[in-house]
C-alpha positions in Angstrom: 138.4 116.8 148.5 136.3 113.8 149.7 137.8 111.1 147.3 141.3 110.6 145.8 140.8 112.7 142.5 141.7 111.2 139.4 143.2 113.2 136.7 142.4 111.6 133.1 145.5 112.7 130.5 144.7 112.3 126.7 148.3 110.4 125.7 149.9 107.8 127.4 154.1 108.9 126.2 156.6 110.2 128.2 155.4 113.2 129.5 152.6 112.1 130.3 154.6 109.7 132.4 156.5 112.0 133.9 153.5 114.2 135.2 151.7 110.9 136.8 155.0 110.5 138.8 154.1 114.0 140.3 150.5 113.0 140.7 151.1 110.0 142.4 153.1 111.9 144.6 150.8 114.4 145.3 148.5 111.7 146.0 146.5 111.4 143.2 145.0 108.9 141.0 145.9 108.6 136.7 143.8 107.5 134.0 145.5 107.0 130.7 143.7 107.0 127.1 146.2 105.8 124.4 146.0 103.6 121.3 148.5 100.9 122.3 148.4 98.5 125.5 151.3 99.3 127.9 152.1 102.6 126.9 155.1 104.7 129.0 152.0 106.1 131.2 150.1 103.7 130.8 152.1 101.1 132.7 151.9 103.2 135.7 147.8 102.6 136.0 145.3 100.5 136.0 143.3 102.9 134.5 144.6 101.9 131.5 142.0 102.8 128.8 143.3 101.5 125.2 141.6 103.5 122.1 141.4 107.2 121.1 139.1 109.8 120.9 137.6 109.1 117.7 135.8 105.7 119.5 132.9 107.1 121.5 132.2 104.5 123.8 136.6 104.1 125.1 136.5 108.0 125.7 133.5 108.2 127.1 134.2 105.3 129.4 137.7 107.6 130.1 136.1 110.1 130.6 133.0 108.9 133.4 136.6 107.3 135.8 138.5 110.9 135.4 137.5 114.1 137.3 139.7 116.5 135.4 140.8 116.0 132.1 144.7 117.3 130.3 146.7 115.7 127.6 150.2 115.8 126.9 149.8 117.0 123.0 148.2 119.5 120.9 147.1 117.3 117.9 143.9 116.0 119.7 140.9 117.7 117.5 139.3 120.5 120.1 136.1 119.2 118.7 136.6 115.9 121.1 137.9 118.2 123.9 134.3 120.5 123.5 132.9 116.6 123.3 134.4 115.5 126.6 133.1 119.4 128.2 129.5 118.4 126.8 130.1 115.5 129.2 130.2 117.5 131.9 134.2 117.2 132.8 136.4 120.4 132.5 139.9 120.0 130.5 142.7 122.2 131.2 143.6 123.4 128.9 140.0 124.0 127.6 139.2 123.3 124.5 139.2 126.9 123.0 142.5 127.3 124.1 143.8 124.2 122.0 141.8 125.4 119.1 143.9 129.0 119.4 147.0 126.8 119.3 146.9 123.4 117.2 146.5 125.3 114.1 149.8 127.4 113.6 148.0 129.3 111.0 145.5 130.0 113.6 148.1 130.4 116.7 150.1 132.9 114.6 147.3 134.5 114.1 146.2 135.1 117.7 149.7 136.0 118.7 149.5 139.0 116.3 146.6 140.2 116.7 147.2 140.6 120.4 150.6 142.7 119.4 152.8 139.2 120.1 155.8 139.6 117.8 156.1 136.8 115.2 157.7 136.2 111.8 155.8 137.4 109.3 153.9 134.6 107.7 150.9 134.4 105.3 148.0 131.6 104.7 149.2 130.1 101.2 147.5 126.6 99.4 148.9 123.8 97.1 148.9 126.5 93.9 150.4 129.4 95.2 153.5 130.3 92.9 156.8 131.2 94.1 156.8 134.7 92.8 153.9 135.5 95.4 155.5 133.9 98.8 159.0 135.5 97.6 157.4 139.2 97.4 155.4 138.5 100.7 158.2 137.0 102.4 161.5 136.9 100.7 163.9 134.6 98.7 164.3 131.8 101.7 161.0 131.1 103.6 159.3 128.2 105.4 156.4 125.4 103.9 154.6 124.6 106.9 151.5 122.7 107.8 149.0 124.1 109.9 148.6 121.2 111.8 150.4 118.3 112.9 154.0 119.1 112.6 156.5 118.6 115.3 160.4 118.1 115.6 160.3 119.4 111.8 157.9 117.0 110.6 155.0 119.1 108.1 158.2 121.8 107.4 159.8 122.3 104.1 162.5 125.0 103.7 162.2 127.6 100.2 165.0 128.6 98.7 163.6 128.4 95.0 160.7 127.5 92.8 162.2 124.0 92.9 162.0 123.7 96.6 158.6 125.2 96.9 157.5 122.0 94.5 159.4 120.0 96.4 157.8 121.2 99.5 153.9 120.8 97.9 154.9 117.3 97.1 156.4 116.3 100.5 153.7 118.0 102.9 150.4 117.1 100.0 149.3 114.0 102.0 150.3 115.4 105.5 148.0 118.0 105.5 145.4 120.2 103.3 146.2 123.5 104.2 149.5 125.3 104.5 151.2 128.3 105.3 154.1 130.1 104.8 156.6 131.6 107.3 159.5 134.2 106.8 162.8 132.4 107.8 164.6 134.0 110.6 168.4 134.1 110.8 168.3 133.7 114.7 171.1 134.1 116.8 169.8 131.8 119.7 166.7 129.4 120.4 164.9 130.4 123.5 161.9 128.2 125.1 160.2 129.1 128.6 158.2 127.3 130.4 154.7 129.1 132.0 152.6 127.9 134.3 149.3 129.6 134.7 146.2 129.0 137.1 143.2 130.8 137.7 144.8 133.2 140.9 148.4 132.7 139.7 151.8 133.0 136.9 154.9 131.6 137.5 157.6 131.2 134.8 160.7 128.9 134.4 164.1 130.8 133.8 164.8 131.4 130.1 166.8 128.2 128.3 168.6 128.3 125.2 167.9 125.1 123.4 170.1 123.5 120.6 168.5 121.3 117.5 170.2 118.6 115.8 168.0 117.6 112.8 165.3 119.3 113.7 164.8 117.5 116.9 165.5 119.1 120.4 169.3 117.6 121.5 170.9 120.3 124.4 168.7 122.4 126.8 171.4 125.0 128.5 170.0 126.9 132.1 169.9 129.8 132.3 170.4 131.6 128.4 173.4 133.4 128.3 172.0 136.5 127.0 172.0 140.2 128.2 169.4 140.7 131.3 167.1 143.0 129.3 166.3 140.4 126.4 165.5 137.4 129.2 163.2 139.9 131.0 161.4 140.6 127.8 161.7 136.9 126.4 159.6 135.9 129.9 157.1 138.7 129.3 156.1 137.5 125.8 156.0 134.3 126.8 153.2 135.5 129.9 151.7 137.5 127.3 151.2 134.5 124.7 149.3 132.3 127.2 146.7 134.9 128.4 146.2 135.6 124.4 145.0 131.7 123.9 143.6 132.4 127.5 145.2 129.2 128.4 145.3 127.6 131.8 147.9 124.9 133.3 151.3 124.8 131.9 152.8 125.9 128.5 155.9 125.8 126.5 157.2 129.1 124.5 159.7 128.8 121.6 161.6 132.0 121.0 163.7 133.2 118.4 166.6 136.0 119.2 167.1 138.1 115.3 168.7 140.9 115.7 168.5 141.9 120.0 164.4 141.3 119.2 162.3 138.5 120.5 160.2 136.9 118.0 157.4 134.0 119.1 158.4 131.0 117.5 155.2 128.4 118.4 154.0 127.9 121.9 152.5 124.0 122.9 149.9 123.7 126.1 151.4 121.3 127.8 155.0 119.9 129.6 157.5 120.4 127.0 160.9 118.7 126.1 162.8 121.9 126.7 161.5 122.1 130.4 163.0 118.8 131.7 165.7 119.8 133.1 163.7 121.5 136.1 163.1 117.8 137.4 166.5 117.9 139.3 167.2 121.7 138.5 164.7 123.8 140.3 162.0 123.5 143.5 159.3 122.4 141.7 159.5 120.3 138.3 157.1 121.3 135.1 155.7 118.1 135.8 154.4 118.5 139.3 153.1 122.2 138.4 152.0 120.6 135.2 149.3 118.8 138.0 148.7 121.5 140.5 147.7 123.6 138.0 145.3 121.0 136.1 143.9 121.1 139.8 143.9 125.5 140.2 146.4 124.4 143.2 149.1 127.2 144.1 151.7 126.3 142.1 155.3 125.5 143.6 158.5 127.4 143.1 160.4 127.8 139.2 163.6 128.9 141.1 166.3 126.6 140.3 168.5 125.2 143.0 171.9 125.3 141.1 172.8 127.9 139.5 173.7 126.2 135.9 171.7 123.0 134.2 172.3 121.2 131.2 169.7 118.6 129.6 170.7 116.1 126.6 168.1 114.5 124.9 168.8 110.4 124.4 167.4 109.5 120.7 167.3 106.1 119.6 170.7 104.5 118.1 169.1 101.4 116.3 165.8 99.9 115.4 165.3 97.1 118.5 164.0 96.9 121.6 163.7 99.8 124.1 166.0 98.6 126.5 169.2 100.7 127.6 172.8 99.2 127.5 176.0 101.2 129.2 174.2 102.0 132.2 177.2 102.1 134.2 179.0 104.0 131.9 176.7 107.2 132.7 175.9 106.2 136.3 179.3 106.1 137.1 179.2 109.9 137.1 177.2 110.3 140.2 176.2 114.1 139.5 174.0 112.5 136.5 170.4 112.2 136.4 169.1 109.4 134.1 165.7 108.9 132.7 164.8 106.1 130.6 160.9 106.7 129.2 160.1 102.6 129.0 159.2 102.7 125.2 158.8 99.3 124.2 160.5 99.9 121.1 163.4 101.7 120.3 164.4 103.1 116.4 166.6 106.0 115.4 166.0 109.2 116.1 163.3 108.6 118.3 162.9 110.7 122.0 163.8 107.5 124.6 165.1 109.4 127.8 167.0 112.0 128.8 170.2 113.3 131.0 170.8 116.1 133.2 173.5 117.5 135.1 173.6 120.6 137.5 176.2 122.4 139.2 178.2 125.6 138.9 180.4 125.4 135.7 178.6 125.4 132.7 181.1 124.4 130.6 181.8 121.4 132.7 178.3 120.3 132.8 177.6 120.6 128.7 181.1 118.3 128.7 179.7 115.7 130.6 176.5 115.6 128.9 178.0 115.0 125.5 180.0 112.1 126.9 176.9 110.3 128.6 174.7 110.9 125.8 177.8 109.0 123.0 177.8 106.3 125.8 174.7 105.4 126.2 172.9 102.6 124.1 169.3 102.5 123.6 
C-alpha cells in the first residue's frame, strides 16, 4: 500500500457509520455517496458526495476518489454496481452477487437450487387467485415483493381471499412483481453473521433475535438451542454465501420449524442482528466488514463474554434526533450506548442501540429492557 486507501461505501446511514469508525481505525480513508447532506456517515468525511447512483456525473465523481467500492444495502440496482466495475473499480460484494440476492424471488431461488433449505415459495403476479397459492402453499402464506422490502415493509400475510386482495392492493405501487412464501410456524429466529474473503470464513456465534412489529427489537448471544442445530444453523449460513459466491461480510436469517433449519433471507452487508459483537467479541462485524472489503485476514468472531444482549432504540416521537435520559442508561456502567446522529427522529425508526455483556443472561435481557423504556429519542 503506497497511499492511504480510500474505501467508497454506497449509503451514508448507520452502518455505514459504524464500519468507517473501523476504517478510520485501521487507518483508512471513507467516501460517502448518499442523497442527503450530512448523513450519519457522512458527517464523518469530507468525502462527502451528495446524490445517488442514478446521476452519472455524482457517482462517477465517487467513484474516480474511492479505490474499493461496498455499500451498506441491497436495494442499489446491480446494473450501477456492473456500471461502477465498467469503471475500472472492484465492489465487494460484486455486482453478481447483489443481483443473486436483492431479488428474493431470485435469492430463493439460488439457495435451492444449490440444496439450501427454504420455505417453499412460488413466483405469483397481481392476478393469481387464492385457490392456486393455497394448493401450492397452504391456507396461511406470505405476499412478498421481490424487491425492496425490509423490516416487513413489501410483506402482506394470507389468511383468506380477502387478505390476498388486500395484499395486491397494499404492495401494487411498491413493486411489479411478487411472490409468494409458505408461512413457517417457527420456534426461534436465528441470524449469523459470515465474513468471507478470498483465502478465508469466519462466522459469528448463532443469535436468536426477537421482532416487535416486524422490526428487529432484542438480539440474545449465544441461541439457546441444542449444539447440533447451531452447528448446522452456521453451516447453512457458510453454505448460502459461497451459493451467491459472495465476498466480504453477510447476514443470515434462520428459521427453527420443527428441529430443521430453514433459510429465511440472507443481506451482503453489516446487519442489525450483528451489533452486538462491537463490545461482545474480538473483532466487531464492522471492522471485518473492512478487512474483508480489503481481502485482509479477518480478525477473531470469538466473543469475550460469554452472554450478550442487544436492544434496538426506535424512535418515540416525530422531532429532532437528539437523545434525552442519558444519565438514566449511563448510570449503569456495564452499558454500551450508541446514538446513530440521524438528524431527525420519528416513530419506529432505527436511532441507536444498547448492549450489555456479562455472565447472566437473564440479568443482561433485564437491564436492556429498562434502558431501552428510559431512553428518549
Amino acid at each position: 500500500m503506497k497511499k492511504k486507501i480510500c474505501i467508497g461505501i454506497l449509503g451514508g446511514g448507520q452502518l455505514a457509520r459504524m464500519s468507517a469508525f473501523q476504517a478510520y481505525k485501521l487507518g483508512f480513508d471513507i467516501a460517502i455517496l448518499e442523497k442527503q447532506m450530512n448523513s450519519p456517515a457522512g458527517q464523518l468525511t469530507k468525502n462527502e458526495f451528495v446524490g445517488w447512483v442514478d446521476d452519472e456525473a455524482v457517482l462517477k465523481k465517487f467513484a474516480d476518489r474511492s479505490d474499493i467500492i461496498t455499500l451498506e444495502n441491497e436495494f442499489i440496482d446491480h446494473s450501477y454496481l456492473e456500471k461502477i466495475e465498467r469503471w475500472g473499480k472492484e465492489v465487494i460484494p460484486s455486482s453478481k452477487t447483489i443481483s443473486l440476492i436483492q431479488d428474493k424471488y431470485v435469492q430463493k431461488s439460488t439457495l435451492r437450487k444449490n440444496n439450501i433449505p427454504v420455505a417453499d415459495f412460488n413466483k405469483v403476479s397481481f392476478n393469481t387467485p387464492y385457490k392456486k397459492i393455497k394448493k401450492q402453499l397452504g391456507e396461511k402464506f406470505l405476499l412478498k415483493s421481490r424487491t425492496m422490502g425490509y423490516d416487513g415493509y413489501g410483506n402482506a400475510l394470507v389468511n383468506n381471499e380477502m387478505d390476498l386482495s388486500n395484499g395486491y392492493n397494499k404492495l401494487l405501487n411498491r413493486n411489479a412483481e411478487l411472490y409468494a412464501e409458505r408461512f413457517v410456524e417457527f420456534e426461534k429466529e436465528l441470524a449469523v453473521m459470515v465474513v468471507r474473503t478470498k483465502t478465508q470464513t469466519k462466522v459469528y456465534p448463532v443469535a436468536e433475535t426477537i421482532h416487535k412489529n416486524h422490526i428487529l427489537h432484542i438480539v440474545k448471544v449465544p441461541a439457546v438451542i441444542e449444539k447440533k442445530i447451531l452447528n448446522i444453523a452456521k453451516e447453512i449460513a457458510v453454505e448460502s454465501v459461497e451459493a451467491v459466491k459472495g465476498f466480504g461480510l453477510f447476514g443470515i436469517e434462520l428459521f427453527v420449524e420443527n428441529k430443521n433449519i430453514l433459510v429465511n433471507e440472507m443481506a451482503p452487508r453489516p446487519h442489525n442482528s450483528g451489533h452486538y459483537t462491537i463490545e461482545a467479541c474480538t473483532t466487531s462485524q464492522f471492522e471485518n466488514h473492512i478487512r474483508a472489503v480489503l481481502n485482509l485476514p479477518p480478525g477473531s468472531t470469538e466473543m469475550v463474554k460469554p452472554f450478550a444482549v442487544m436492544i434496538n432504540l426506535l424512535g418515540k416521537r416525530n422531532d429532532k434526533g437528539i437523545a434525552e435520559n442519558y444519565e438514566s442508561v449511563l448510570s449503569d456502567p456495564d452499558a454500551h450506548l450508541h446514538i446513530y446522529g440521524k438528524e431527525l427522529s420519528r416513530f419506529g425508526r432505527k436511532m441507536g442501540h444498547i448492549t450489555f455483556t456479562g455472565n447472566d443472561p437473564d440479568k443482561l435481557l433485564k437491564k436492556a429492557v429498562k434502558a431501552e423504556k428510559l431512553l428518549i429519542i
